[in-house]
C-alpha positions in Angstrom: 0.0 0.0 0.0 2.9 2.5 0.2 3.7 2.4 -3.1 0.2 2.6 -3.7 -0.2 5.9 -1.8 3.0 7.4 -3.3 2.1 6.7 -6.6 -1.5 8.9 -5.5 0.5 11.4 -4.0 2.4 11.8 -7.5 -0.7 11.8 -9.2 -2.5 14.6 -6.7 0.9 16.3 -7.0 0.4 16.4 -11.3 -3.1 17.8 -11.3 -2.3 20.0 -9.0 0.2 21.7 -11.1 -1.6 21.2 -13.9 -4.9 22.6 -12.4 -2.8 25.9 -11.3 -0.9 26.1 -14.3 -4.2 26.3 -16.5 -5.6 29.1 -14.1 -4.2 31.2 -16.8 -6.3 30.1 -19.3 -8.7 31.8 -17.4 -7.3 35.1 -17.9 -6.3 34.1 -21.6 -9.6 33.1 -22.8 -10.9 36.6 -21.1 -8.3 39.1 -22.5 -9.4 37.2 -25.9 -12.7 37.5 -25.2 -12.5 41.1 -24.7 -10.0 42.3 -28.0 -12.3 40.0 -30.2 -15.5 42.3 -28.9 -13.8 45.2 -29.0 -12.5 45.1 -32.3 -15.9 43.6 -33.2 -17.4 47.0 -31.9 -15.0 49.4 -31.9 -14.0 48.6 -35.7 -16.2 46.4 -37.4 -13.7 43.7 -37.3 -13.8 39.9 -36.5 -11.8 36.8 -36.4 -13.2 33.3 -36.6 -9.9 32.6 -35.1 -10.1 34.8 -32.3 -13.6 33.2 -31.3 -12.4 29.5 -31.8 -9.3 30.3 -29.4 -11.9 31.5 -26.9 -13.4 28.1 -27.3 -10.3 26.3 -27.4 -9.0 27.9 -24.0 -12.5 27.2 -22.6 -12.6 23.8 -23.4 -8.6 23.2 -22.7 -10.3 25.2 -18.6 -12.5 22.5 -18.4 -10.9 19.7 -19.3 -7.8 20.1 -17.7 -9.2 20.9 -14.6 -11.5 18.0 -14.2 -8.6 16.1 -12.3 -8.2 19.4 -10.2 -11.9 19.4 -9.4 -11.8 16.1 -8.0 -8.8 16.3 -6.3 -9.7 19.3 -4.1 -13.2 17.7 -3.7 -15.2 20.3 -5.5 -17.0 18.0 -8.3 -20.6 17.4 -7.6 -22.2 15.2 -5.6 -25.4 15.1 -3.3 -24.0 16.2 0.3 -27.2 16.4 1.4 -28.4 13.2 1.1 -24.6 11.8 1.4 -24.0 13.2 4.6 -27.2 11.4 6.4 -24.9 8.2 6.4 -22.0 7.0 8.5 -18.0 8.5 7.2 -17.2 4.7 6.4 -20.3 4.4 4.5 -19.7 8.0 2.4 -16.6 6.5 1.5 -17.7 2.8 0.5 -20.0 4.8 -2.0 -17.1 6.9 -3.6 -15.1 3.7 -3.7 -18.6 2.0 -5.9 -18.8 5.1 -7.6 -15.2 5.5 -8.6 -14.9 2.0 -9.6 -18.4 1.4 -11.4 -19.1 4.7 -12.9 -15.8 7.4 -12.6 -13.2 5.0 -14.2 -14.8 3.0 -16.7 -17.0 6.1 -18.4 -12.9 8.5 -18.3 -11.2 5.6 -19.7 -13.9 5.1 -22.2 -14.3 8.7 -23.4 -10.2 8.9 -23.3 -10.2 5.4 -25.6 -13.2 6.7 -28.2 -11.8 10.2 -28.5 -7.6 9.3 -29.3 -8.7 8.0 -32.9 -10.2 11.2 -33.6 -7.3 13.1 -32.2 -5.5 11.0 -34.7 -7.2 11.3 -37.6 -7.5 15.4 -37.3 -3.9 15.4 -36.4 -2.4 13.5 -39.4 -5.1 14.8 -41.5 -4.2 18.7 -40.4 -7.9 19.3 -40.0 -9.2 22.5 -39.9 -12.1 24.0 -39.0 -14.8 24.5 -41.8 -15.3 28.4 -41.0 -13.3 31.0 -42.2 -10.1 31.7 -41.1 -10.6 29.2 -38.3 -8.3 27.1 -36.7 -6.6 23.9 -36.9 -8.8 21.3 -35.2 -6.1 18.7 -33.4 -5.3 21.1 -30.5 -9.3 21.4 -29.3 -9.9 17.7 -30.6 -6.0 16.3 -27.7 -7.7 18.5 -24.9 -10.1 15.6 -24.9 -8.3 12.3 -24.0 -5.4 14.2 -22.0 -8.5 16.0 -20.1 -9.9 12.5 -19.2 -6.3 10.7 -18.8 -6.1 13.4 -15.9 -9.2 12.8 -14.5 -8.7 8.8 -14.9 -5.8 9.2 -12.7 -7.4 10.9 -9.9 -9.8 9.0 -9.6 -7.0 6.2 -9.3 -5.5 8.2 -6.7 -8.8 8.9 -5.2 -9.3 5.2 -5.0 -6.1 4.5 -3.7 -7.1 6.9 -0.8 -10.2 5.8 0.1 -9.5 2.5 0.5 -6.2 3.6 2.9 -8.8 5.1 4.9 -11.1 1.5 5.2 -7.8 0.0 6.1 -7.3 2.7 8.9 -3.8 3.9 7.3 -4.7 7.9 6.5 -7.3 10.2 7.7 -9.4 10.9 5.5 -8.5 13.5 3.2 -12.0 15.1 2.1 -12.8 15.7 5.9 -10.5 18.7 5.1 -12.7 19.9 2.6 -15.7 20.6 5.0 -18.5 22.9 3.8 -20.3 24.5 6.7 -23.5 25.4 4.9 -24.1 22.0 4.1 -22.6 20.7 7.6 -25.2 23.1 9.1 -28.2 21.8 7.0 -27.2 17.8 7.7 -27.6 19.0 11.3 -30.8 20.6 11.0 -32.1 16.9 9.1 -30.5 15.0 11.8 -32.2 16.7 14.4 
C-alpha cells in the first residue's frame, strides 16, 4: 500500500500543477474575449480565429481541470443526502462510484476520443469556417482532459481504501463545507 499511496500522492501532485498552471487560461480566454469584442465593436472587425481560441481555451479550462476538481473535492455530488450516512459508509460509495461509474465512463471517453485526435492530427484538420483554426489542438484537450481525471480517480481510489484500512485520515474531511454541515444537522435533528 505505500507504493500505492505514493504513486497517488504523485498523481495529486500532477493535477495539481496542472490545475494551477491552467488558471491562466482563465485570464487568456478573457483578454481574448475582450479584444475579439472590441475590435468587433470598436472597428467592425472579426476573427473566426479569435472566437475559436476562446473556445479552445474554454474547453482546454474545463478539461484540464476535471482532475483538479476532483482532487480538491469540488466535483458534484449530493451532500445532502450523502451526509445522512455513516464516514465509512460516504466513503464505500465513492469507492462503488469510482470504480463502477468514474473510471470505466474517463477511460472510455479517453479510448473513443484518441482515434479522432489522430485522424484530425495526421489529417491537419481544420475548422470548416473562415479563417478558423486547426482542429487537433481542441480535438487532444479531450483524451489528456480525461487521462487526468482517470488518474485521480486512481489516486482517489487509492485513498479511500487507505482510509477503510485505517492507514490515513481521510482526506476530504478537510474539505468541510459549513452550509451543508449546518443543514445535515438541521435533518438530523
Amino acid at each position: 500500500m505505500t507504493i500505492l499511496l505514493a504513486l497517488s500522492r504523485l498523481i495529486d501532485a500532477v493535477n495539481e500543477y496542472v490545475g494551477r498552471a491552467v488558471y491562466w487560461l482563465v485570464l487568456a480566454a478573457v483578454l481574448v474575449s475582450s479584444v475579439n469584442a472590441a475590435m468587433r465593436y470598436a472597428f467592425n472587425m472579426s476573427s473566426n480565429a479569435w472566437l475559436e481560441a476562446q473556445w479552445y481555451l474554454f474547453a482546454a479550462v474545463f478539461l484540464l481541470c476535471a482532475g483538479h476538481t476532483l482532487l480538491h473535492n469540488e466535483h458534484i455530488r449530493i451532500d445532502v443526502i450523502s451526509s445522512l450516512f455513516s464516514r465509512r459508509t460516504r466513503v464505500w460509495i465513492d469507492v462503488f462510484g469510482t470504480l463502477f461509474f468514474l473510471l470505466p465512463m474517463a477511460l472510455m471517453i479517453m479510448w473513443l476520443s484518441w482515434p479522432m485526435f489522430m485522424h484530425a492530427f495526421v489529417g491537419s484538420e481544420m475548422s470548416s469556417n473562415a479563417g478558423g483554426l486547426l482542429r487537433w489542438p481542441a480535438k487532444l484537450l479531450v483524451p489528456v482532459g480525461f487521462f487526468l481525471l482517470a488518474a485521480q480517480g486512481l489516486s482517489e481510489l487509492i485513498k479511500r481504501i487507505a482510509v477503510l484500512m485505517g492507514l490515513i485520515p481521510d482526506p476530504v474531511e478537510k474539505h468541510r463545507d459549513p452550509v451543508l454541515e449546518a443543514l445535515a444537522d438541521k435533518t438530523a435533528r
